[in-house]
N, C-alpha and C positions, 0 to 999 in steps of 0.2 A: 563347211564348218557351221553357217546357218542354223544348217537343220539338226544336227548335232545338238548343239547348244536349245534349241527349241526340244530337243526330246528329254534334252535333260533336266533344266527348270518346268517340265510336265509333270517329272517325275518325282522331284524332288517338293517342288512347294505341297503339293496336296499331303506328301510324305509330312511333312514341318509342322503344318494347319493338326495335322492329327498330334501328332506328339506334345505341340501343346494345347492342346484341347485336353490330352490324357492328363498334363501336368497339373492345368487348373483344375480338372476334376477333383482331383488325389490332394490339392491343397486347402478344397474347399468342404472336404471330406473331413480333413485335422480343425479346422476354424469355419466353423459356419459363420455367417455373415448379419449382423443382427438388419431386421425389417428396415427397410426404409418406404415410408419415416418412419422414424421410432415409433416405439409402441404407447409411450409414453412423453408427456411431455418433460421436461430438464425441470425441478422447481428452483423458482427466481429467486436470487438472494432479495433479506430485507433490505427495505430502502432506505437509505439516512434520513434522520431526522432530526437537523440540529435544533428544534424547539424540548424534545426528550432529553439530548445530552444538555442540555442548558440548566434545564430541570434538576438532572443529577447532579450538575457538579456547581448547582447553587449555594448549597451549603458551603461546600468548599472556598466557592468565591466570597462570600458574606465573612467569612472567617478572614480569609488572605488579606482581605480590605480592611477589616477592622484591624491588625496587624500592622497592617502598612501604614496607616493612621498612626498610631502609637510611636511606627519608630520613625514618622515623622515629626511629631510633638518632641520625640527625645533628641534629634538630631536639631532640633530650630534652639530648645534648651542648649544643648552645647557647643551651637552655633553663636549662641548671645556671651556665655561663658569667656569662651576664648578669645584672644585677639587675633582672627585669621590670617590677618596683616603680616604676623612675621613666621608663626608656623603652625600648620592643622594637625590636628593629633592625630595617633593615630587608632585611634578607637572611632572618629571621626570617619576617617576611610572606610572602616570596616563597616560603618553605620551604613554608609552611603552605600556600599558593595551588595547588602544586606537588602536594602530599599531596592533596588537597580533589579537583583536576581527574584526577589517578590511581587513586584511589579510584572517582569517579564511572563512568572510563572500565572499569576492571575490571566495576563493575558492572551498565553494558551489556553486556560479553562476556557474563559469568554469565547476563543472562536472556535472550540470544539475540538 
């Protein structure tokens, strides 16, 4: 039984080795395989530069500030107005709500 089985994995692997040797030919025939290494190099994205977006969105921030200023002079004004003591208006709220979401938004510009 040995030699059996020895005749026949003689005949069969080299048989194997071929057929796919033929298959890789025939697939490499549909898709050629680009150079390696490339032929080219990949170009690199730009690189951040948060002094450039600082830049841009200066304006933006110089404005949100002056803003935010104002509707803080307005909210101290009807912070003195009112008696907080027993109830805060509510245009008071909305002030403050206003300050809070301007404030935040400035301080995305700032960090880019």
């Amino acid at each position: 039984m040995e030699a059996g089985r020895r005749t026949f994995l003689g005949l069969t692997v080299p048989a194997l080795s071929l057929l796919f040797s033929a298959a890789a030919r025939l697939a490499d025939q549909g898709n050629p395989r680009p150079p390696f290494p490339p032929a080219h190099e990949p170009e690199t994205p730009p690189t951040f530069d948060p002094r450039r977006l600082l830049k841009l969105n200066q304006k933006d921030i110089k404005r949100d500030v002056q803003r935010l200023f104002e509707l803080a002079e307005e909210l101290k004004k009807e912070v003195d107005k009112t008696n907080s003591a027993e109830v805060l208006s509510l245009s008071l709220v909305r002030k403050t709500e206003e300050i809070e979401k301007l404030a935040k938004h400035i301080r995305s510009l700032a960090r880019g």
